[in-house]
Structure formats: structure tokens, C-alpha cells
N, C-alpha and C positions, 0 to 999 in steps of 0.2 A: 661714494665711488671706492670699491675696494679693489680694482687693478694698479700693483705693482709698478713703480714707473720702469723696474728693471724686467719687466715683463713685452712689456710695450718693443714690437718688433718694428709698425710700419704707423708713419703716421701722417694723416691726411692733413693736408692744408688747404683751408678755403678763403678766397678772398671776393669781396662783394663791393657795388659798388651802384646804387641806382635800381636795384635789382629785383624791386618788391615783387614785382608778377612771374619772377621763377623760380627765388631763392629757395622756395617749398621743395620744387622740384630735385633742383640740384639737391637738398640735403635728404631728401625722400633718398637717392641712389646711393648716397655716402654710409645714412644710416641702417638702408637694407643689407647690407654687403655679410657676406657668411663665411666666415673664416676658420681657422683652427690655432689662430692665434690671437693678441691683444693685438688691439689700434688701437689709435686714439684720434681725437678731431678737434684740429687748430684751427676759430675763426677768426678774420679780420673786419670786417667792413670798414670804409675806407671815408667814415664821413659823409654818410649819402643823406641827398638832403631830402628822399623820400620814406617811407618806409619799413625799409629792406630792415635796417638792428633792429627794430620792434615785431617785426617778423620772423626774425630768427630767435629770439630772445621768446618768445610766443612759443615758438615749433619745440625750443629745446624744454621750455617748460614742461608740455604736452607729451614728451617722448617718457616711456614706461620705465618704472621702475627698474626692470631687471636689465634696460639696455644703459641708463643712466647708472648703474654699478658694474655693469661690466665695460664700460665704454670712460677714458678719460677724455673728458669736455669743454676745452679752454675756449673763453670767447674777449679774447685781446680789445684791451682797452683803442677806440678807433673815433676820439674825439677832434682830431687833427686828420686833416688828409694829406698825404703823403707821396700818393700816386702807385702803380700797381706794380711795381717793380721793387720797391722799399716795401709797398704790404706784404708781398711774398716774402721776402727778406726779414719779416719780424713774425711771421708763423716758422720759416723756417727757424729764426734764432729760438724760439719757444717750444722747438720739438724735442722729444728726447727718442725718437724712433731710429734703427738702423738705417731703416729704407724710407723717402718722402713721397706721396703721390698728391696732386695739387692738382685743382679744381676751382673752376672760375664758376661767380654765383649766377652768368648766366647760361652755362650749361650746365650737362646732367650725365651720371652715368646710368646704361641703361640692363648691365649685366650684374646680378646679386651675387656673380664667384670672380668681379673683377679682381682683386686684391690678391684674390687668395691664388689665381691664377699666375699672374704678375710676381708675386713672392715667390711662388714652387718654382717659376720658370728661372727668376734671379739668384735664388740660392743654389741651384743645379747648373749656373754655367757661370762658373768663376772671371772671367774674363768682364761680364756684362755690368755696365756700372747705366745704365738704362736700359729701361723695357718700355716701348709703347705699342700704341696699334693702332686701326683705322680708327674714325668715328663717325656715324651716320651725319648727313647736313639737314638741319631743320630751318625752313622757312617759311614764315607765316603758317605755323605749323602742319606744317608736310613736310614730313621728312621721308628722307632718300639716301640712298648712296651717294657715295663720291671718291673720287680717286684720291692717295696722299703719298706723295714723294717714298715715303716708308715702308710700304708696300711693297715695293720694287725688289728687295732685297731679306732675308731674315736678320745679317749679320750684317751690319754697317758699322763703315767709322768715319773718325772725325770729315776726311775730305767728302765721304756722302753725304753728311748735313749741312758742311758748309757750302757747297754748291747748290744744295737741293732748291727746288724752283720752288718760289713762294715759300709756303712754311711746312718743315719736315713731315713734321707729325702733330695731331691735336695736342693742345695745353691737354686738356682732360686726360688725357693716353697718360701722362707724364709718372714715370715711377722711378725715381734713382734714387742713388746714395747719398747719405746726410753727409758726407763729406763735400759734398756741392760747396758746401759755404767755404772750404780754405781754398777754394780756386775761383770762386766767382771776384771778377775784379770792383775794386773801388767805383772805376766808372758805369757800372751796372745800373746802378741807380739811374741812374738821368739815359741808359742807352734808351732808343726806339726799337719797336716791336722785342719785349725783353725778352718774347718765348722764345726768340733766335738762338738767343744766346744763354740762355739754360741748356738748351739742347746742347748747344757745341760745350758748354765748360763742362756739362753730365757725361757727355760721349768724351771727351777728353783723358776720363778718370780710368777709361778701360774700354769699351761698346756700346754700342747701339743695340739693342735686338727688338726685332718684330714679332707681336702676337701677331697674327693673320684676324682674331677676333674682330668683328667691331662690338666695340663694350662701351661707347660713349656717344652721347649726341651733342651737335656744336650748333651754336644757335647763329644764324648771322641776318643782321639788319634788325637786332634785336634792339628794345630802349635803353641808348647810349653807348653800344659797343660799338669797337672799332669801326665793323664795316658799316654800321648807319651813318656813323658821323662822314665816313667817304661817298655814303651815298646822296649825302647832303651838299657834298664838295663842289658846289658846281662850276666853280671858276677854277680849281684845283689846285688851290695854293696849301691848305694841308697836305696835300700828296707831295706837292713839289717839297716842303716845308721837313716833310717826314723822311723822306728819302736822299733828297741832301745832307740832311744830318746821318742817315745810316753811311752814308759814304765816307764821312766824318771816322765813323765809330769800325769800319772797316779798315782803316787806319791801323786804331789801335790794335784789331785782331792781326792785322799782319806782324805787328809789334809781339805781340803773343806766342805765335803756331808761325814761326818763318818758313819752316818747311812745308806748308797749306797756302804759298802765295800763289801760284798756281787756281788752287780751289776758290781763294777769295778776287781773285779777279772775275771769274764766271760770274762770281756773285757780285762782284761791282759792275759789270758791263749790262745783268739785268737791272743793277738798283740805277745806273743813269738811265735806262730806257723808261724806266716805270717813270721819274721825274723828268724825264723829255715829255709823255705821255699829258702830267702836270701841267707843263709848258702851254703843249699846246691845246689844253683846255680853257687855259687863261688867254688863249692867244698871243701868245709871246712865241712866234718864229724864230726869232734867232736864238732864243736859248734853247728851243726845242730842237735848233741841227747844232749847235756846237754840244749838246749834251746825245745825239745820237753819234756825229761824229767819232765820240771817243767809246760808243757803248759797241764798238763792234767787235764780234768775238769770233772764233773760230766754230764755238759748238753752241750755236743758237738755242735758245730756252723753247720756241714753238715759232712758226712762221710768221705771224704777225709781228714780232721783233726786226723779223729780218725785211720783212715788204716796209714798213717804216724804214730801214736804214736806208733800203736801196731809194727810196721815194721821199730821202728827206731833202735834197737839193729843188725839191720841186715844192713850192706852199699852195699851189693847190691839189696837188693832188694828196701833197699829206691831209690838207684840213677837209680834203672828200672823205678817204681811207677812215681820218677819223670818225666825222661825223655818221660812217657805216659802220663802222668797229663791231658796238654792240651787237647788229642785226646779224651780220656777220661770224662772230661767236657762238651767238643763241644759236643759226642752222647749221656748225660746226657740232654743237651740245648736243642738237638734236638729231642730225646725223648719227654720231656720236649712239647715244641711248637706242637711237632703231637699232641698230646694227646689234647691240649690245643684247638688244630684245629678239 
């Protein structure tokens, strides 16, 4: 490897985890990527107890001389699991790049001038301490479009991520400054859904900005990711479990950003509905209306928020509404896409 560590402008962080049937994938987009500078590429795997390290350990063997010397190649020692918020945390303490872009081993990026695009646009707007962009959704592989909070705007800040419904923007999108690490808090580790809060401590340091590209594909209902494990949930006591605790940890961002309590109430009024939601998956009515009770907001996330609040003094007609939800949704989806078509 004869690249320079003081050369190295951007540097990718990969973390894995379970991941043997895509990791190829994902690192296929990392290591096509065509730039006019150094990267480098920081792995973790996280202890998986299939696979994935003998696969990556495989791929990187296999990769050609001329990109194994101009490419620096870390593959972090990942005999302890950790969890994927500390993985991030030890490719990020392992980088020596200006700028970070991070990738989960079961997506993929799907554009060979992500990086270099992402770099030109971050060193030409001083202000922007993140760049991301959409990313196509793949399922049971078909992929498609999708809409993402991020899109909305070019130039966003902190209060548009922190309200943003569901999650801002793809992990995969993800390109900011390595100074991430003197502002990400101690309790980061142990927060829920950590890409939350990348986003906001990244946006924090300066901006948000939107490529309009989509340069990444997000896998969901893939082996072991987040949304399989919810789609398994079927008493929904992980939901309730996960979102309780974000309410916890929204806490401490008020603690944080005081002048964003405003933005993080929006965002606590959806995370009690999502864990009302929970409630009453498990059939637990009463904590499914005293946790809508308090999720009422002035600027509703979509209407199905709001027909729950109005319809939670009533338990049958919440546990109909819910038992139709899904069906419901899908011919909103599919409305949605004709139109669109």
C-alpha cells in the first residue's frame, strides 16, 4: 500500500454484521467508486456468527493489485461484539480522513462517482458539515424508489432533522466531517436507532445538504436488519421497547440543543404514537390511550396519527382502524404510485 496517510482526504466506514449474502455487494460499490483523490476503507464486522469476516477477508484478498496499493485497507479486529453504534465509533476512531462516509454491510452503493461527487459538493459550500441523498428501497430484490425526509429541502438544519418523520436520510447517503467524534455524546453508544443521531450531532457542526442523486440502495426485511426483526414483532413489544427508550434519550437531546425543543417535541409526540402503535399490537389498551393522549401535536406527521388520536377513547374502533392499518396504507401506496405514474 503506497498511499500516504496524509493524502487520504475521505474515508469510508463499513460496518457488518450477519451479512454473508450482501457484503460482496456492498463492498463491490465502495471499491468501484472513481475519484480524484485518496480514500481509504475502514472495516468492522461486529462478531457475526455467520460468514460475513470470511467473506470479506475473501473479497479483499481477491481485489487487484493496483487498487490494494492505491486504496488504504483497514479490517478492525471484530472478535467481541459491541453493537452497531460502538462499531461505527471504532472505524470512525481508526480513520484518518477529513470527511467520513459510512455504509452498512447490508446495503450498497449503486453510483461509481458517489464520493467524488459528495467531496466536490462538501468542499465548495463551507457552511455544510453533511452531504447525503436519497437512496433507492430494495425488497426482496426489487428495487424502487422512495420518498426521504431530505429531499424536501437542499439546505437543511438541525430543527429539519430533528423533526424529520421517520429517518432523515439513508445511513448509506451519510458523508460528514471527522470531527463528528468531539460532539457525539458519551451516551451514543447504548442510544436507539443511532443513525438519528449521527444525523443531528453531523448537522450540528454546520448543514445538512441534499444531493437530489439517488447513489445508494437500502435493503429492508433483509437477514437481521432492523426492519426484519420488526417485521417479526408480532406482539410488538420490541417497538414499544425501542421507542420508549428513544423518548428516554430525547431527553437528553433537549439537554443538548435547548433552543430545538420546540423540534424535539414533534419528534416525541410521533415516537409516543409509534409505541402507542406497540401497545396496541400487544393489546394493551390502556397504555395504548394514555401514550396517544399525550402524542397530540399541533402538526400531525400523516393522518393515520391523527384518526388514532381522535379514535383512541374508543377500543373498538382503535383495535378495527388497527387491524385495517396495513390494507389501508398499501391502497394509500398505491394510490400514491398511480398517480405518480
Amino acid at each position: 500500500m503506497n498511499v500516504s496517510m496524509s493524502d487520504i482526504k475521505v474515508s469510508v466506514c463499513i460496518i457488518s454484521f450477519n451479512q454473508q449474502n450482501y457484503i460482496r455487494q456492498c463492498l463491490d460499490g465502495v471499491f468501484s467508486q472513481k475519484t480524484n483523490f485518496k480514500y481509504e476503507v475502514i472495516i468492522r464486522d461486529d462478531c457475526s456468527t455467520d460468514n460475513t469476516y470470511l467473506t470479506i477477508i475473501e473479497y479483499i484478498d481477491a481485489l487487484d493489485e493496483e487498487k490494494k496499493k492505491n486504496i488504504k485497507i483497514t479490517v478492525l479486529d471484530g472478535t467481541k461484539n459491541i453493537g452497531a453504534n460502538d462499531n461505527f465509533i471504532e472505524t470512525f476512531k481508526a480513520s484518518v480522513g477529513q470527511w467520513l462516509a459510512i455504509c452498512e454491510g447490508d446495503d450498497y452503493w449503486c453510483d461509481q462517482g458517489k464520493l467524488q461527487k459528495q467531496y466536490d459538493y462538501a468542499i465548495s459550500h463551507r457552511d455544510c458539515s453533511l452531504v447525503v441523498h436519497p437512496a433507492l428501497l430494495s425488497e426482496n430484490n426489487v428495487v424502487r424508489k422512495t420518498s426521504w425526509a431530505c429531499m424536501n429541502k437542499t439546505i437543511n438544519q438541525l430543527s429539519d432533522v430533528i423533526r424529520a418523520k421517520g429517518q432523515f436520510s439513508p445511513t448509506g447517503s451519510y458523508f460528514f466531517k471527522r470531527e463528528i467524534l468531539n460532539v457525539l455524546p458519551s451516551w451514543f453508544s447504548t442510544a436507539p436507532v443511532g443513525d438519528y443521531y449521527m444525523e443531528i450531532f453531523a448537522t450540528s457542526l454546520g448543514s445538512c445538504h441534499t444531493i437530489p442523486d439517488a447513489m445508494s440502495v437500502y435493503r429492508i426485511n433483509s437477514t437481521g436488519s432492523w426492519s426484519e426483526l420488526l417485521k417479526k414483532d408480532r406482539n410488538g413489544q420490541r417497538i414499544i421497547n425501542t421507542y420508549l427508550s428513544q423518548l428516554e434519550y430525547l431527553d437528553k437531546l433537549t439537554e443538548i440543543f435547548p433552543s430545538c425543543v420546540d423540534d424535539i417535541t414533534i419528534k416525541r409526540s410521533h415516537t409516543q404514537y409509534a409505541a402507542a402503535m406497540g401497545y396496541l399490537a400487544n393489546g394493551d389498551y390502556i397504555n395504548f390511550r394514555i401514550l396517544m393522549d399525550k402524542s397530540y401535536t399541533n402538526g400531525w406527521y400523516d393522518n393515520m396519527h391523527s384518526i388514532f388520536y381522535y379514535l383512541r377513547n374508543s377500543r373498538a374502533l382503535s383495535m378495527l382502524m388497527f387491524r385495517f392499518k396495513p390494507a389501508i396504507k398499501s391502497a394509500i401506496l398505491w394510490g400514491r404510485r398511480a398517480f405518480n405514474n
